[in-house]
Legacy VTK file of the C-alpha trace (Angstrom):
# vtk DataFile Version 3.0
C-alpha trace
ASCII
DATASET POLYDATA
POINTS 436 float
-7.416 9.071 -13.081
-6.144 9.896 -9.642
-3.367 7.695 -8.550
-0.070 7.768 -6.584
3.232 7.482 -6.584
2.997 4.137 -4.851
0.531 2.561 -6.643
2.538 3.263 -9.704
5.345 1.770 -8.516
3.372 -1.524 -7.844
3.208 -2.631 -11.543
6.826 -1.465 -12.409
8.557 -4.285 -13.393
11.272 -3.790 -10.915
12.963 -1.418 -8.467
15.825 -0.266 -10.855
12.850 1.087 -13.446
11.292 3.080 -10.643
14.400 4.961 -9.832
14.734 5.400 -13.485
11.613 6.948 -13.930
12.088 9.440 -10.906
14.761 11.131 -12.674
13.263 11.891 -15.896
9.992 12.818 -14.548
10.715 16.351 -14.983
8.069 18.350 -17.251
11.048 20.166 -18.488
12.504 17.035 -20.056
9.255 16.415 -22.303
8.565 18.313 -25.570
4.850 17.890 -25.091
1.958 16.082 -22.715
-1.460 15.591 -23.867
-4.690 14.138 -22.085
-8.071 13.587 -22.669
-10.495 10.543 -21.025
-9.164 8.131 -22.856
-5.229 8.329 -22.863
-2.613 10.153 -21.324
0.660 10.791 -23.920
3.551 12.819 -24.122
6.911 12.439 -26.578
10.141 12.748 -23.676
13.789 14.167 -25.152
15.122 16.235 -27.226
14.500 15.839 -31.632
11.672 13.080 -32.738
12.260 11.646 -29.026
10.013 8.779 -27.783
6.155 8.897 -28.244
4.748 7.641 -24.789
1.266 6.102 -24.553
-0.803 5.346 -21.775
-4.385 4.101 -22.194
-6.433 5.123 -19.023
-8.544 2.448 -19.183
-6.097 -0.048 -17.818
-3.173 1.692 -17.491
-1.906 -0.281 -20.879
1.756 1.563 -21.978
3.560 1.953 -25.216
6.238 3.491 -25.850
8.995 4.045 -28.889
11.902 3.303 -27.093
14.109 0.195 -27.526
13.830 -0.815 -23.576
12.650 -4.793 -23.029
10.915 -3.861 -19.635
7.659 -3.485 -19.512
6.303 -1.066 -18.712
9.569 1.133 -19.172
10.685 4.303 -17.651
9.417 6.907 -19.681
6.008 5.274 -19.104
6.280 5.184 -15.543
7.853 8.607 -15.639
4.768 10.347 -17.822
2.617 8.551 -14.989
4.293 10.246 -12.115
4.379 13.619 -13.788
1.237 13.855 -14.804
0.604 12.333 -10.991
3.036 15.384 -9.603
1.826 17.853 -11.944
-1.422 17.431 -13.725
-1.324 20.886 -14.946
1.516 19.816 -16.942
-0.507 17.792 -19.205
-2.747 19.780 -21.649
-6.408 18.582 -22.576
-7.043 17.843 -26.175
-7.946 15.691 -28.634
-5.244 12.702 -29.282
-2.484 12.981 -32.042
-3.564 9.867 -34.828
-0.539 8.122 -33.291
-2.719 7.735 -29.967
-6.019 7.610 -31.207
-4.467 4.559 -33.489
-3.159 2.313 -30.878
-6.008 3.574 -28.418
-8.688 1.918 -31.352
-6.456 -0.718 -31.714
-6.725 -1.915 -27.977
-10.569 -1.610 -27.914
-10.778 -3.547 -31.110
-8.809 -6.124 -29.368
-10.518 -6.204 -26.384
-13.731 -6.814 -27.797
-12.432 -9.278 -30.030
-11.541 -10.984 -26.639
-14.474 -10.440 -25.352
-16.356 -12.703 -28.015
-13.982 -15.062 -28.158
-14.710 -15.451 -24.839
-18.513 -15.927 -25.511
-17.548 -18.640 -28.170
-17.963 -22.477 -27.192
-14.870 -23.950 -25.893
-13.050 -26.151 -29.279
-13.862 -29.880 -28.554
-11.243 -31.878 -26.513
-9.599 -34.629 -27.829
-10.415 -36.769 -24.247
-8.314 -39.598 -25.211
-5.159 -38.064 -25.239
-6.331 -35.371 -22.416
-6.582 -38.754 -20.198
-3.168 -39.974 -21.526
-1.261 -37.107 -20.355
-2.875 -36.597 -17.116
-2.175 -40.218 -16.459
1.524 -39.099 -17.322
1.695 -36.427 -14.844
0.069 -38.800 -12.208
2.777 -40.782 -12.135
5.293 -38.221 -12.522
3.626 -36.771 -9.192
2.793 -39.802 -7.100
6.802 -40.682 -7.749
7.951 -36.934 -5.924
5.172 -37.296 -3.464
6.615 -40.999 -2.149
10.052 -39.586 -2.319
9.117 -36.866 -0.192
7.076 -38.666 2.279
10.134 -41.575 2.993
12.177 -38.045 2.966
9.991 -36.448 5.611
9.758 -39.460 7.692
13.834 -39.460 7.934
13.706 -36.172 8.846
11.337 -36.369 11.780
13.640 -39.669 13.126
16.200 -37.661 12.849
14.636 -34.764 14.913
14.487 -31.014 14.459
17.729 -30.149 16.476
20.196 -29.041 14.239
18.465 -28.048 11.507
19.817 -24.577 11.492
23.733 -25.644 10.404
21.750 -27.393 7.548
23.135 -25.088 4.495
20.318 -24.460 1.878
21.089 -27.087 -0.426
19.432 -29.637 2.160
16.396 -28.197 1.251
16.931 -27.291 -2.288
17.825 -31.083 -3.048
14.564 -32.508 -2.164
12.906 -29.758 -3.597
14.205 -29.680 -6.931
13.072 -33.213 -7.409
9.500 -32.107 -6.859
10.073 -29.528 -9.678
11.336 -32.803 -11.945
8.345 -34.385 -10.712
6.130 -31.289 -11.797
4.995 -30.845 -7.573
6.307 -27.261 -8.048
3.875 -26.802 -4.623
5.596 -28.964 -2.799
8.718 -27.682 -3.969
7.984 -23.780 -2.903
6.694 -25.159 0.674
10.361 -27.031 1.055
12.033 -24.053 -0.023
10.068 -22.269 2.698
11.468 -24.243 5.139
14.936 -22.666 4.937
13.439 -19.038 5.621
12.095 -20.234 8.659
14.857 -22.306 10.242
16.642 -20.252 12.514
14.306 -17.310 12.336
13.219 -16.378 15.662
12.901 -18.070 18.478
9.674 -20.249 18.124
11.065 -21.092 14.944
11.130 -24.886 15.890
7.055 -24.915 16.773
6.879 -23.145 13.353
8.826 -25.687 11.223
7.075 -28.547 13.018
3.909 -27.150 11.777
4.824 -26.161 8.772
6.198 -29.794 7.625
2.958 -30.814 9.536
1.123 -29.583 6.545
3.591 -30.814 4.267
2.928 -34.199 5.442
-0.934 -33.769 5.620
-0.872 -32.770 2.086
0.877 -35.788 0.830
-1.797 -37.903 2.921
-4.453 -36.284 0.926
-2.625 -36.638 -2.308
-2.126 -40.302 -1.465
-6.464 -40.601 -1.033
-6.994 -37.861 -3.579
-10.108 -40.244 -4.981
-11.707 -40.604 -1.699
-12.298 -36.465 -1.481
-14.867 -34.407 -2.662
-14.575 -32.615 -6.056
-14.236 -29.459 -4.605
-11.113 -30.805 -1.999
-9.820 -32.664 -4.638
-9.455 -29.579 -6.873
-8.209 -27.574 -4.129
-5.203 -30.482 -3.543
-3.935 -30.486 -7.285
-3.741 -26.635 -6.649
-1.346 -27.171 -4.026
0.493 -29.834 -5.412
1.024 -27.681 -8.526
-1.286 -28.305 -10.658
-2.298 -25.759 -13.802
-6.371 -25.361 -13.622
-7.023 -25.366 -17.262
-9.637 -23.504 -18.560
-11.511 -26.336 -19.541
-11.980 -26.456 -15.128
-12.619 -23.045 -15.091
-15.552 -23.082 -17.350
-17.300 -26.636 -16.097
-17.202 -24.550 -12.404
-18.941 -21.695 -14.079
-18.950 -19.366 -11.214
-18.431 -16.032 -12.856
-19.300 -12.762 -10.859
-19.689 -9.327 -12.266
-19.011 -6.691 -10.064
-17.122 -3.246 -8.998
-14.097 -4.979 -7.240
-11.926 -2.659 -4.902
-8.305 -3.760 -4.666
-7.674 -4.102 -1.351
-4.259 -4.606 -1.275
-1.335 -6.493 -3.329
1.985 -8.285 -2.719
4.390 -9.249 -5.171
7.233 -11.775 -4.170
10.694 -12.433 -5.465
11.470 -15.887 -6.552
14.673 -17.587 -8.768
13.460 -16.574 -11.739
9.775 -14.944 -11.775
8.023 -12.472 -9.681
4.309 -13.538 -8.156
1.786 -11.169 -7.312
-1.308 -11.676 -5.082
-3.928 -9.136 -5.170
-6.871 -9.010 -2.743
-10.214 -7.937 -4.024
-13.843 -7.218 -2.593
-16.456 -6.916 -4.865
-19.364 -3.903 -4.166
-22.658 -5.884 -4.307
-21.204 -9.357 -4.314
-19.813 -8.297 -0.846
-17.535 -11.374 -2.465
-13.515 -11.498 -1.829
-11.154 -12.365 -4.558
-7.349 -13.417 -4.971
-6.172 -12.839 -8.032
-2.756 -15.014 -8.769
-0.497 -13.389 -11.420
3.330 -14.627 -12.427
5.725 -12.714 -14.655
9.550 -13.188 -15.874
12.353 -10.856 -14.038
11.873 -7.698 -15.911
8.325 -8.442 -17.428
4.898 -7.033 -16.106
2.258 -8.448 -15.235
-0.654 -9.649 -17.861
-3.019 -7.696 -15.814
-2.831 -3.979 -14.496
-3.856 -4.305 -10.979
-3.754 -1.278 -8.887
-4.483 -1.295 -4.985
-6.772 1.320 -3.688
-8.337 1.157 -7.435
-11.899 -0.235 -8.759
-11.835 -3.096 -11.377
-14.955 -3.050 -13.537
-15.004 -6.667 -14.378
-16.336 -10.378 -14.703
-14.521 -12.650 -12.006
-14.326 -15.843 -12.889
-13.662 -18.453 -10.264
-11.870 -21.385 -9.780
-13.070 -24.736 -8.016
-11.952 -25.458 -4.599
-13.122 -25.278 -0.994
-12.309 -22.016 -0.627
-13.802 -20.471 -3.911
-11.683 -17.542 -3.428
-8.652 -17.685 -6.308
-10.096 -16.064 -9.712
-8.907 -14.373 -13.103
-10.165 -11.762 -14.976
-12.285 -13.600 -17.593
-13.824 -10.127 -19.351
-11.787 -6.901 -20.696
-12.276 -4.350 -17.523
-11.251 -1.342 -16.652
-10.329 1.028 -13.723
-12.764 3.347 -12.161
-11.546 6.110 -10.331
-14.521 7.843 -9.988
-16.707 6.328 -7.254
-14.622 4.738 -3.847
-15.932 1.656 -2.549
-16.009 1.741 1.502
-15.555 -1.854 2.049
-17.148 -3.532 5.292
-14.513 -5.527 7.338
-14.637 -7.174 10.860
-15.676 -5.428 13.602
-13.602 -7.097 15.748
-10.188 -8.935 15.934
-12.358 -11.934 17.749
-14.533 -11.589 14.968
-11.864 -12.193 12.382
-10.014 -15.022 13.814
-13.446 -17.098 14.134
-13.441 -16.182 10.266
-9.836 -17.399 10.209
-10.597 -20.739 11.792
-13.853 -21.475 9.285
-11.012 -20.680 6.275
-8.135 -23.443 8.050
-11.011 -26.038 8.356
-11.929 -25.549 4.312
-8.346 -25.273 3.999
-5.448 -26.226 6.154
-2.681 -25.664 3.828
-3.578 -21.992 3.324
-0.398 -20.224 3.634
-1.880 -16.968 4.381
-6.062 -15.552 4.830
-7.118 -11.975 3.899
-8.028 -9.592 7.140
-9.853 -6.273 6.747
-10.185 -4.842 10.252
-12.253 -1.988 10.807
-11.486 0.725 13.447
-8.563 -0.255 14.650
-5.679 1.679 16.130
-1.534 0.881 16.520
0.229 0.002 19.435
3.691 -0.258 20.728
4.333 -2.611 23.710
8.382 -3.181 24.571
8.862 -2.977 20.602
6.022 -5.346 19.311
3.761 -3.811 17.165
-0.120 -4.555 17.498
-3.287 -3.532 15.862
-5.865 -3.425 18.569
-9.886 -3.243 18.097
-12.158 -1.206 20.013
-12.124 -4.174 22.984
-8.455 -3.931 23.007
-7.755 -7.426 21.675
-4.258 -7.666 19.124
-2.744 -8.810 16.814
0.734 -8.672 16.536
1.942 -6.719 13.585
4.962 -7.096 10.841
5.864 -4.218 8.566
8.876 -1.300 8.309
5.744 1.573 7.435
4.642 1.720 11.569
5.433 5.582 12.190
3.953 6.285 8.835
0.928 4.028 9.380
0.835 5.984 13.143
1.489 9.621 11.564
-1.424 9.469 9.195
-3.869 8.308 11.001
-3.001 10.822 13.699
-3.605 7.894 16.719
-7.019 7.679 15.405
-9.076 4.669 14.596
-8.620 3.097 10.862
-9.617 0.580 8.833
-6.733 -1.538 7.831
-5.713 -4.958 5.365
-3.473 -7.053 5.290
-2.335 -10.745 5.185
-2.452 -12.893 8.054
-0.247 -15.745 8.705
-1.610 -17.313 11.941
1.388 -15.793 13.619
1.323 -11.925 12.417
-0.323 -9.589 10.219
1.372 -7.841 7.296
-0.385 -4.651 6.660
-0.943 -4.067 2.823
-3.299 -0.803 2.782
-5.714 1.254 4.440
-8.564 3.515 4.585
-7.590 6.680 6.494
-9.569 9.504 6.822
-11.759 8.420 3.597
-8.595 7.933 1.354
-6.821 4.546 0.597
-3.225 4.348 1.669
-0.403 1.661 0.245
1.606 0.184 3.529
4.161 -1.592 1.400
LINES 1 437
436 0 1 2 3 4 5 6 7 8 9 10 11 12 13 14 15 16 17 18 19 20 21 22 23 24 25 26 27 28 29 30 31 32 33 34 35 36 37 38 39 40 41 42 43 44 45 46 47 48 49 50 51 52 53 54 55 56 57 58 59 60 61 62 63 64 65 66 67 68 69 70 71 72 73 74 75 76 77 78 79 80 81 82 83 84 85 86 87 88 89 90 91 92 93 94 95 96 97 98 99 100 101 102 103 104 105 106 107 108 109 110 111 112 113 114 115 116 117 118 119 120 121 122 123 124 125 126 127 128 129 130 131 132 133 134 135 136 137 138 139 140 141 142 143 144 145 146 147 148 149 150 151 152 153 154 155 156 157 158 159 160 161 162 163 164 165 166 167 168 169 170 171 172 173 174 175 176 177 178 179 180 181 182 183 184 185 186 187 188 189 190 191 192 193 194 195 196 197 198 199 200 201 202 203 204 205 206 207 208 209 210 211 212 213 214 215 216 217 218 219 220 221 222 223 224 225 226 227 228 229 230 231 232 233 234 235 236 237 238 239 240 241 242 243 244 245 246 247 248 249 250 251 252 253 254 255 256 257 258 259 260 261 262 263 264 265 266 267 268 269 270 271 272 273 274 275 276 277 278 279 280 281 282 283 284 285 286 287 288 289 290 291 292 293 294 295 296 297 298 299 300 301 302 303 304 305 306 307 308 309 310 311 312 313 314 315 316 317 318 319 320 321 322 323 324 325 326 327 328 329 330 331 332 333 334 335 336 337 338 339 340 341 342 343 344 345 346 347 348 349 350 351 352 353 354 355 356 357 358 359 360 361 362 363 364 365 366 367 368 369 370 371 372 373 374 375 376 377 378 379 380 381 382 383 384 385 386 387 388 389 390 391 392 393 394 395 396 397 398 399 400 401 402 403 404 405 406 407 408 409 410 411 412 413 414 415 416 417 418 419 420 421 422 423 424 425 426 427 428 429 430 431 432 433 434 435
């Protein structure tokens, strides 16, 4: 399975393992490396040492050593020599202790797969209604905090806001978290990175809070919207979809999905990843939301510039775009999907504006240009179509982005903010590149 040293760094659990693995990816350092289709092993260090699985299908790891990370660094290590130096790795048949754990996986995944098939258990719809009435009230108690809170605020006016220390936001917004509005509470903490930043940072914290406000309008006539709005609102307020929701919508799509591109985000105590995804004959986009402890991994393998062999299931809302992984898949390396984008930047933003009006709390929209090229102008960096519109651009991989592609016209992705665009990857010269 071709794959690089970027996009195995994406589904390291942190920085620190990455470094790790660098400096025990030596061939020398590893008694033996096997491969074959299905797995890709090797035992690392001197004696018994550790025996190192990976399963190819979805980049699953094992390995014997006592680390708590997942995956650790021998794991990531066998990946990037075997990346560095395929040669490295001889091709035979698996040792048992492979062949094992690789049965044991399938087994399990197809055990998955018809539990999946099974009817859902019945729900006990008394007490279902008791404890959403619960959390109702828990809510609509944050959510008229918040909105007397908000309404000081504005009296008060903007000026000043950036001697506020943090805590003025983190007050408010760890009474949302009491009041299980963990949305609200991550769009308060969002304030303080913007405060101060830049200098249209008031226009952008007067729109931001804006939303903020508009939110808790439509939480406060949350019976008055359609289904699909009304799902889309709980969402934002923080709201779990349970699976129950997920399987009434019934909107599953199997495709070949291309991972566009991926960010995972810091927070207190978890890491959240967002991972973009077009499917091949569905022409349909995907997010895929994922959340894991400091030092855990992800419960699903994503890899950008990879193809997903899977079922999609969606979840309601307006935008019918967030979805999870509702069948056992795997990655396919063989074939590369050439996804179509927008021809033009004009093109995109009149996509943009259709995705605010289903949505006007979306925090960031999806944008796949094709042919585009980078430009410098007194050090602002744009991405400008073949009628020379821009857009202004936000990353620290320019000269790389620039040196690749030679000058030359590319197809690029990225997340756009309604104020810049945050590249992610791109196609250049036929081959997917990471730009984070």
């Amino acid at each position: 399975m071709p794959i690089s040293l970027e996009q195995i760094a994406t589904f390291a659990p942190d920085q620190k393992s990455v470094d790790a693995a660098k400096a025990i990816a030596v061939p020398a350092l590893w008694q033996h490396i096997g491969v074959d289709p299905s797995a890709l092993w090797g035992i690392f260090g001197r004696g018994s040492g550790y025996q190192v699985k990976i399963d190819l299908a979805n980049l699953g790891a094992a390995c014997g050593c006592p680390s708590r990370k997942y995956p650790c660094k021998h794991s990531l290590a066998l990946l990037t020599v075997f990346t560095q130096s395929p040669d490295c790795a001889q091709v035979e048949s698996p040792p048992e202790w492979v062949s094992d754990w690789i049965k044991k996986r399938q087994e399990r995944a197809a055990r998955q797969a018809e539990t999946a098939k099974k009817p859902p258990k019945p729900v006990d719809r008394k007490a279902q209604a008791k404890r959403a009435e619960e959390r109702f009230q828990k809510v609509q108690t944050g959510v008229e905090f918040l909105s007397l809170w908000l309404d000081d605020l504005m009296r008060e006016g903007l000026a000043g806001l950036e001697t506020k220390p943090f805590e003025f936001w983190d007050q408010p917004a760890r009474r949302m978290v009491d009041s299980q509005a963990k949305g609200l509470a991550s769009r308060l903490w969002s304030c303080a990175e913007i405060v101060g930043q830049g200098a249209d940072w008031p226009d952008r914290i007067a729109a931001h809070l804006g939303r903020v406000k508009l939110l808790i309008h439509a939480f406060e006539r949350i019976d008055t919207l359609s289904p699909d709005l009304q799902s889309e609102v709980r969402q934002l307020i923080g709201w779990s979809t349970s699976q129950e929701e997920i399987d009434a919508h019934d909107e599953k799509v199997h495709d070949e999905w291309f991972v566009l591109g991926q960010r995972t985000e810091e927070e207190e105590r978890f890491r959240s990843q967002r991972s973009w995804l077009m499917g091949k004959k569905s022409k349909r986009e995907a997010l895929i939301l994922q959340f894991a402890g400091s030092g855990e991994s992800f419960p699903e393998t994503i890899v950008p510039g990879q193809t997903l062999d899977a079922t999609l299931a969606f979840y309601p809302g307006n935008l019918r775009q967030r979805a999870r992984i509702s069948a056992p898949n795997s990655n396919r390396a063989e074939e590369q999907i050439a996804p179509e984008g927008h021809a033009t930047i004009d093109e995109f933003l009149n996509f943009y504006a259709q995705q605010l009006a289903l949505n006007p709390w979306m925090g960031s929209c999806s944008c796949l240009l094709d042919s585009v090229t980078l430009t410098n102008e007194e050090g602002q960096w744009f991405v400008r179509d073949q009628n020379a519109s821009g857009l202004p651009v936000r990353t620290s991989h320019f000269w790389k982005l620039l040196a690749e592609s030679g000058g030359h016209p590319f197809q690029l992705f990225g997340e756009w903010n309604g104020n810049s665009l945050t590249p992610l990857g791109a196609i250049i010269h036929g081959k997917y590149r990471l730009c984070t």
